[in-house]
C-alpha positions in Angstrom: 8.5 -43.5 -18.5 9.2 -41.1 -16.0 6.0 -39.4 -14.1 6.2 -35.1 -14.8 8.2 -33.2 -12.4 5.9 -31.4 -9.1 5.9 -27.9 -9.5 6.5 -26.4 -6.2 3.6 -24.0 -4.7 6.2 -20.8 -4.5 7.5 -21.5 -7.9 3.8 -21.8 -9.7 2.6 -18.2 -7.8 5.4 -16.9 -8.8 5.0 -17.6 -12.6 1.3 -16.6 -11.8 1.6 -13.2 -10.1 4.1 -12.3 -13.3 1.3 -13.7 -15.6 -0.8 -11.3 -13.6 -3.1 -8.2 -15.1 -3.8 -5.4 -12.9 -7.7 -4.2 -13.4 -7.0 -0.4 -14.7 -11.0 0.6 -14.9 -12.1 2.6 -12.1 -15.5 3.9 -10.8 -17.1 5.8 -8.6 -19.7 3.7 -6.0 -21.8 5.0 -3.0 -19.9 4.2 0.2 -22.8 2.2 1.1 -21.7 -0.3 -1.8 -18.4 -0.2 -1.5 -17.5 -2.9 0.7 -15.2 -5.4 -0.6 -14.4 -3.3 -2.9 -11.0 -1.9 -3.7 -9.8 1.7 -3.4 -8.8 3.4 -6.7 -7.3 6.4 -5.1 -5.4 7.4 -2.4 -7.7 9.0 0.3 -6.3 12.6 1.9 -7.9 13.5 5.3 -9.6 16.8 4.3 -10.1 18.1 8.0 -9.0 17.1 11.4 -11.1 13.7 12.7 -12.3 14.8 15.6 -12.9 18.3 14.1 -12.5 19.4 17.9 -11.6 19.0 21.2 -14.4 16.5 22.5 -15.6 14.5 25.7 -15.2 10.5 25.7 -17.2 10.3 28.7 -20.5 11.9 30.0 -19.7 14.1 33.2 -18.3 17.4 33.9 -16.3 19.8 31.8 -14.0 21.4 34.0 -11.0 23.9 34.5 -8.2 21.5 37.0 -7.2 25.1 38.9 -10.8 25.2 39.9 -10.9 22.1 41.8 -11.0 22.0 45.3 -10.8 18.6 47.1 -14.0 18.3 49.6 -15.9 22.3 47.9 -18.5 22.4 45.6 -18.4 23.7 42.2 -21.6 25.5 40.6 -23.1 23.6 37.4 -22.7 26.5 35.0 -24.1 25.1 31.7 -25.0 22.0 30.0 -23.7 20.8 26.8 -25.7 18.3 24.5 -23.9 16.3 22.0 -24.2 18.2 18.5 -24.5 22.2 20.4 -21.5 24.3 19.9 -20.5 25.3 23.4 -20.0 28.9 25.5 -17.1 29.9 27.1 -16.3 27.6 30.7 -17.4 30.1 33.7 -14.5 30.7 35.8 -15.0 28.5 39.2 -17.5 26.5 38.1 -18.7 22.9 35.9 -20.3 22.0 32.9 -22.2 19.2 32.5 -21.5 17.1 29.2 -21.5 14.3 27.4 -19.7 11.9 25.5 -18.8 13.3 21.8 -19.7 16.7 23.3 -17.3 19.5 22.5 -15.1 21.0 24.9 -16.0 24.2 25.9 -13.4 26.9 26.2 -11.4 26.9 29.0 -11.7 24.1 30.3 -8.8 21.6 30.2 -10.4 18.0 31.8 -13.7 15.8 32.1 -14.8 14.2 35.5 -16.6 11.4 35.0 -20.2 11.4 36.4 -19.9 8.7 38.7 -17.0 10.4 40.3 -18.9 13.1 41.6 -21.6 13.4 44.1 -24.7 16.3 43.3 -26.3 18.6 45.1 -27.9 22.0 45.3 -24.7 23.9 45.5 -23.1 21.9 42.4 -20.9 19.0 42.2 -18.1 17.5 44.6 -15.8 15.7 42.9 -14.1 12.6 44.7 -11.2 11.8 42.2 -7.8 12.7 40.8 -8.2 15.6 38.2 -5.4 15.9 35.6 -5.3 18.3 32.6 -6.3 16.3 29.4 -8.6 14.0 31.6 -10.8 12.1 29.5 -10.9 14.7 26.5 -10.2 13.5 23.3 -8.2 15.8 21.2 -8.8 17.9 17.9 -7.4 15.4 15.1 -6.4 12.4 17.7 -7.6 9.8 15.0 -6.8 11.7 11.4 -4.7 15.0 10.9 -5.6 17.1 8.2 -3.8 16.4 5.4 -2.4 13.1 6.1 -3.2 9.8 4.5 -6.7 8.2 5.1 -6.3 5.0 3.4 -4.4 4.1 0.6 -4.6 2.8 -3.3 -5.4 -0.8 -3.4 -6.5 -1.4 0.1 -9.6 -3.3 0.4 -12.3 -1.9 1.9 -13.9 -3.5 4.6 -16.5 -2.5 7.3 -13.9 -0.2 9.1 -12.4 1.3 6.4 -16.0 2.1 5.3 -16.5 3.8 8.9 -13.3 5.5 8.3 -14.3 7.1 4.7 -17.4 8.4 6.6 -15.4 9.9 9.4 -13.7 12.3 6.8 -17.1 12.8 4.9 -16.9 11.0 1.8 -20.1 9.6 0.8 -18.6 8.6 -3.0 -15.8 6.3 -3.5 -13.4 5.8 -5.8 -12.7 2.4 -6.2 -11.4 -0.1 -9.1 -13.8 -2.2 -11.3 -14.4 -5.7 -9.9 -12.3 -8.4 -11.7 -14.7 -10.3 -14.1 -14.2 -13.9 -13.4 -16.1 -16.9 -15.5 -16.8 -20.3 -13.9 -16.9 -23.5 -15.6 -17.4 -26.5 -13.7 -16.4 -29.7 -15.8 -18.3 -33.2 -15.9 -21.2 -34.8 -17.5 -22.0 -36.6 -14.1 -23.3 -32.8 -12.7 -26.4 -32.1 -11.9 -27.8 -28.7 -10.5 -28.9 -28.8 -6.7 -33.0 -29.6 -6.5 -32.7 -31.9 -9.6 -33.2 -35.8 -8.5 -29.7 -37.8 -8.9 -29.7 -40.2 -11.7 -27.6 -43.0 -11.6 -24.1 -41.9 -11.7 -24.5 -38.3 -11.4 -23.6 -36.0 -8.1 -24.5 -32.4 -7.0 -22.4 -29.4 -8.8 -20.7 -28.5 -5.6 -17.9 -26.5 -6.6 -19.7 -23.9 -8.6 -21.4 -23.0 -5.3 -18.0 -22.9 -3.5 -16.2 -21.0 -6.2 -19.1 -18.6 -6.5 -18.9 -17.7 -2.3 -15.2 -17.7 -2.6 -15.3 -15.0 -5.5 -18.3 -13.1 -3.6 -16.0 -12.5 -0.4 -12.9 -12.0 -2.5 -14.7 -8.8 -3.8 -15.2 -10.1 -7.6 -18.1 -10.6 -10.3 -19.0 -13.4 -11.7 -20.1 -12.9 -15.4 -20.6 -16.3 -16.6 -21.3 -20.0 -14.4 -21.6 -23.0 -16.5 -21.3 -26.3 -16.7 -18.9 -28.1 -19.7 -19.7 -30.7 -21.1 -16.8 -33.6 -21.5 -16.4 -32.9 -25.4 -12.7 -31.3 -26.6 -14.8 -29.1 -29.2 -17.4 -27.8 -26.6 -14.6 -27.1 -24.0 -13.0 -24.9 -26.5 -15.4 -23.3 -27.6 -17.3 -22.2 -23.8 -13.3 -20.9 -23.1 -13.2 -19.1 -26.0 -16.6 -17.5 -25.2 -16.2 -16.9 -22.1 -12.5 -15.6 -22.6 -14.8 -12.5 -24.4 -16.6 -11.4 -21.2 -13.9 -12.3 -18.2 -11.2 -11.0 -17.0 -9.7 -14.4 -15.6 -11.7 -17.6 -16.3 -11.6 -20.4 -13.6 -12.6 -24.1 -13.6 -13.0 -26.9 -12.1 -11.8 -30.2 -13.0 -10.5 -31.3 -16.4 -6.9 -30.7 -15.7 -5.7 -34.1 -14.4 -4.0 -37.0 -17.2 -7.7 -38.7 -18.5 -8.9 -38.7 -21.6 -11.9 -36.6 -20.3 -9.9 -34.2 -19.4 -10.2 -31.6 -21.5 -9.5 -28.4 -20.0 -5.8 -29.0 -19.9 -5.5 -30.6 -22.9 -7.1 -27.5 -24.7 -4.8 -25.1 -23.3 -2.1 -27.6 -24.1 -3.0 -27.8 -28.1 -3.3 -23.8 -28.1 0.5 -23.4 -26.7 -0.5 -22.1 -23.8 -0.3 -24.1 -20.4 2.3 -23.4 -18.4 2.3 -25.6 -15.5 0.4 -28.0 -13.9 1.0 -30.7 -10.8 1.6 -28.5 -7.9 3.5 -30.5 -5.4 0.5 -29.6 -2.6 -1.9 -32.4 -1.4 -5.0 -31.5 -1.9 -4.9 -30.0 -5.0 -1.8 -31.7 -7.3 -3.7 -31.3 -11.0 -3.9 -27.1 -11.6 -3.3 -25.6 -15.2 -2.6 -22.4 -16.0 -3.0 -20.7 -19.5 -4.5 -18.2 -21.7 -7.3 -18.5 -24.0 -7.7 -15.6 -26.5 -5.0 -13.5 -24.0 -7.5 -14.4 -20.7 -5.7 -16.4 -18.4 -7.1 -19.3 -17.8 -6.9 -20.9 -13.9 -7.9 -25.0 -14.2 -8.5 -25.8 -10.7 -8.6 -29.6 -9.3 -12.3 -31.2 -9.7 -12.4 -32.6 -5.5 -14.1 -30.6 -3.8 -11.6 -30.0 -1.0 -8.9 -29.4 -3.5 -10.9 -26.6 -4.8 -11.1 -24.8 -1.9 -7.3 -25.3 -1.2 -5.7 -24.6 -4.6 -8.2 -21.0 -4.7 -7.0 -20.0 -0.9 -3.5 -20.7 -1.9 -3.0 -20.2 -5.5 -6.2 -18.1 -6.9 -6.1 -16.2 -4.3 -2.8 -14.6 -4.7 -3.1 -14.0 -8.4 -7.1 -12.6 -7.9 -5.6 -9.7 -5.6 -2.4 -8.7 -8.0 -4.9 -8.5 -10.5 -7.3 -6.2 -7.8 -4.1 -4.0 -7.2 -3.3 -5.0 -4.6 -0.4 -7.1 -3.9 2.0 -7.6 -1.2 -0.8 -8.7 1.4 -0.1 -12.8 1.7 -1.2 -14.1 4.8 1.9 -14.0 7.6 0.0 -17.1 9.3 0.8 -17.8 12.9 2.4 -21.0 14.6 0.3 -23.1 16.6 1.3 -26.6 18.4 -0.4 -29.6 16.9 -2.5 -31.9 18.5 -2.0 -34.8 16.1 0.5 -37.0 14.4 2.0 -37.5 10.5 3.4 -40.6 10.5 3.7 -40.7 6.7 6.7 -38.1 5.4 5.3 -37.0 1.5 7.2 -34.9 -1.0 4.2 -33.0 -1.4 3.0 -29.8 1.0 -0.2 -31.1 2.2 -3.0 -28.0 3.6 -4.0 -29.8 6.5 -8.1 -29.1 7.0 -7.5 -28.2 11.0 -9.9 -26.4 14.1 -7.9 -24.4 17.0 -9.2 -26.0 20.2 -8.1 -24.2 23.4 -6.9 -26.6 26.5 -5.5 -26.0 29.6 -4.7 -22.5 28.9 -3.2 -23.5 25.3 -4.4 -23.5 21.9 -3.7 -26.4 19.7 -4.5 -27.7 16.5 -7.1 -30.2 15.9 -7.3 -32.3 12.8 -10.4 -33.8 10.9 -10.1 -37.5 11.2 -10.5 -37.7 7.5 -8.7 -35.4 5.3 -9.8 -37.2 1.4 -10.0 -34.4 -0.9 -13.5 -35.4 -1.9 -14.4 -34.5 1.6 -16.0 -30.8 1.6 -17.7 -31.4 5.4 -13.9 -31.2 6.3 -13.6 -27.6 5.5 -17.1 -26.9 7.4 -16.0 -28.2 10.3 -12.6 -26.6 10.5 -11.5 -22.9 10.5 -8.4 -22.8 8.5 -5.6 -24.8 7.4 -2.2 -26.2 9.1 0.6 -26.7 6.8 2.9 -29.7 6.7 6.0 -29.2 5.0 7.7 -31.4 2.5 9.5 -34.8 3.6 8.3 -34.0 7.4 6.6 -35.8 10.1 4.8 -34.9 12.9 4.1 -35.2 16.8 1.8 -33.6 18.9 3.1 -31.0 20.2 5.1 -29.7 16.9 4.9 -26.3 15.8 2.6 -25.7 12.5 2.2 -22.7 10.4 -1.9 -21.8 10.4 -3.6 -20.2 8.3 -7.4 -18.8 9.4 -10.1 -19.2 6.1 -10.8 -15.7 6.7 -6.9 -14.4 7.0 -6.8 -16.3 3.6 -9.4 -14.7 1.9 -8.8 -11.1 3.3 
């Protein structure tokens, strides 16, 4: 009998991202809790940023006709950060600092340590253009324009950038509501002594940081029991209070498995055996109309399948699509002998020698390996039916590129 046909990676996100629900819900969140969060609205800039001319230096406002190489100009005024300014004094300075506003009149900034001080004002020892060192009314956001728009994930900048146009509540969408199972009678919680046969529940901990940084909530983390009635009946529980349910484990060809095999008996899966190494067993199906994501049960696949499969289908669902990682091509500093018909996510470190960066592999790339990931800082792609030599041109990925 013939083993099932590899579903290609592009095919399966594909079928996902059309499976995909966007989140409608919106609400309305302090900007201090909005990070990772996802903008509901697009943001219009409701006054210039800056709201005036201002200073990006602390020195001397002054008017270019005014300066004389080698004479003295009297110190008029002084200008504090936060105090509107007078009118520039023909023929003379004003002392000011950075963020200060422009005072009228005066068309540059000297910085301080261009100038030398004394009783009869300042001297100034440097080129003074018109424009010098003044940072102009609505330089960084025009009235009117767009801030930021729908769907774009708000991160610390962006949160800076709210503030700059004075919005202290945000509109943003409602976090996706995602349910972890973790499958096996062999876990056990981390503090709990081993047992004979049993190991530590580590993807549970690794799906709940992934969903943290991917700007989701987690509504429901449990364990499964290997029983066919008690799978189906946590799905169809948690299917109730998630928007997207994913597990772990229980979507490979055992009899244990019985994560697939429920979403096979309800009609429902629609693929699984991505042709990827790590990561081959996924299922994807519905449960109750929740989609249901059945992830590998390594750890190492885990992490892969969720950066390259979850990943995209979690931000369709977030609104916002159209942001896979572009990656960037980097030499190798290792060899695949071995050609494989299957796309293998490489667990790699960029190491920088003699003024180039390279990639570095982990010596031992087993999908049961999470230290692997800890080490590295992304993953190097080998494609299909392809060997390689040092030197050879990868695509990289950065973990934090993948989950931005």
């Amino acid at each position: 009998m013939a083993a099932p046909q590899l579903t290609p990676l592009e095919a399966a996100i594909d079928h996902l991202l059309a499976m995909a629900g966007e989140v409608m819900a919106t609400e309305t969140v302090n900007l201090t809790e909005s990070l990772h969060r996802v903008l509901a609205e697009d943001q219009l800039v409701p006054a210039d940023v800056p709201p005036a001319d201002n200073s990006s230096v602390d020195g001397y406002a002054v008017r270019v006709e005014d300066v004389r190489p080698g004479q003295p100009l009297p110190v008029s005024d002084r200008i504090p950060a936060g105090q509107a300014p007078r009118q520039l004094a023909p023929g003379s300075a004003v002392r000011i600092f950075t963020g200060s506003e422009i005072p009228p009149g005066a068309n540059a900034v000297v910085m301080q340590e261009r100038v030398d001080i004394s009783d009869d004002g300042i001297t100034i020892h440097a080129d003074v253009s018109e424009g010098q060192n003044i940072r102009r009314r609505g330089q960084d956001l025009s009235k009117g324009s767009h801030a930021l728009l729908k769907g774009t994930l708000i991160r610390p900048q962006e949160m800076g950038l709210l503030a700059s146009i004075g919005l202290a509540q945000v509109p943003v969408k409602r976090k996706l509501n995602v349910a972890i199972l973790t499958t096996g009678d062999e876990l056990v919680d981390p503090g709990t002594p081993l047992a004979p046969g049993q190991i530590y529940n580590t993807n549970r901990y690794t799906l709940l940081g992934l969903l943290e940084q991917a700007g989701c909530a987690v509504t429901l983390c449990e364990s499964l029991a290997d029983d066919r009635a008690t799978t189906a009946d946590t799905l169809l529980r948690a299917a109730g209070q998630a928007d997207l349910i994913i597990t772990s484990g229980g979507v490979s060809v055992g009899e244990e498995d019985h994560v697939r095999a429920v979403l096979e008996q309800s009609s429902t899966l629609s693929l699984w055996r991505l042709a990827i190494k790590p990561g081959k067993p996924l299922a994807f199906g519905h449960v109750d109309n929740t989609p249901v994501l059945g992830l590998p049960g390594n750890p190492a696949s885990v992490l892969v399948t969720f950066l390259m499969v979850a990943m995209p289908f979690i931000r369709k669902c977030q609104g916002r699509p159209g942001l896979e990682p572009a990656g960037e091509a980097l030499p190798a500093e290792f060899s695949v002998h071995e050609t494989s018909v299957r796309r293998e996510f490489v667990r790699v470190r960029r190491v920088h020698r003699s003024n180039q960066c390279w990639l570095e592999t982990y010596p031992n790339q087993s999908s049961g390996m999470l230290s692997s990931a800890c080490w590295a800082d992304g993953l190097a792609v080998v494609p299909e039916n392809t060997r390689v030599s040092p030197g050879d041109l990868l695509t990289y990925y950065s973990f934090n590129e993948l989950l931005a």
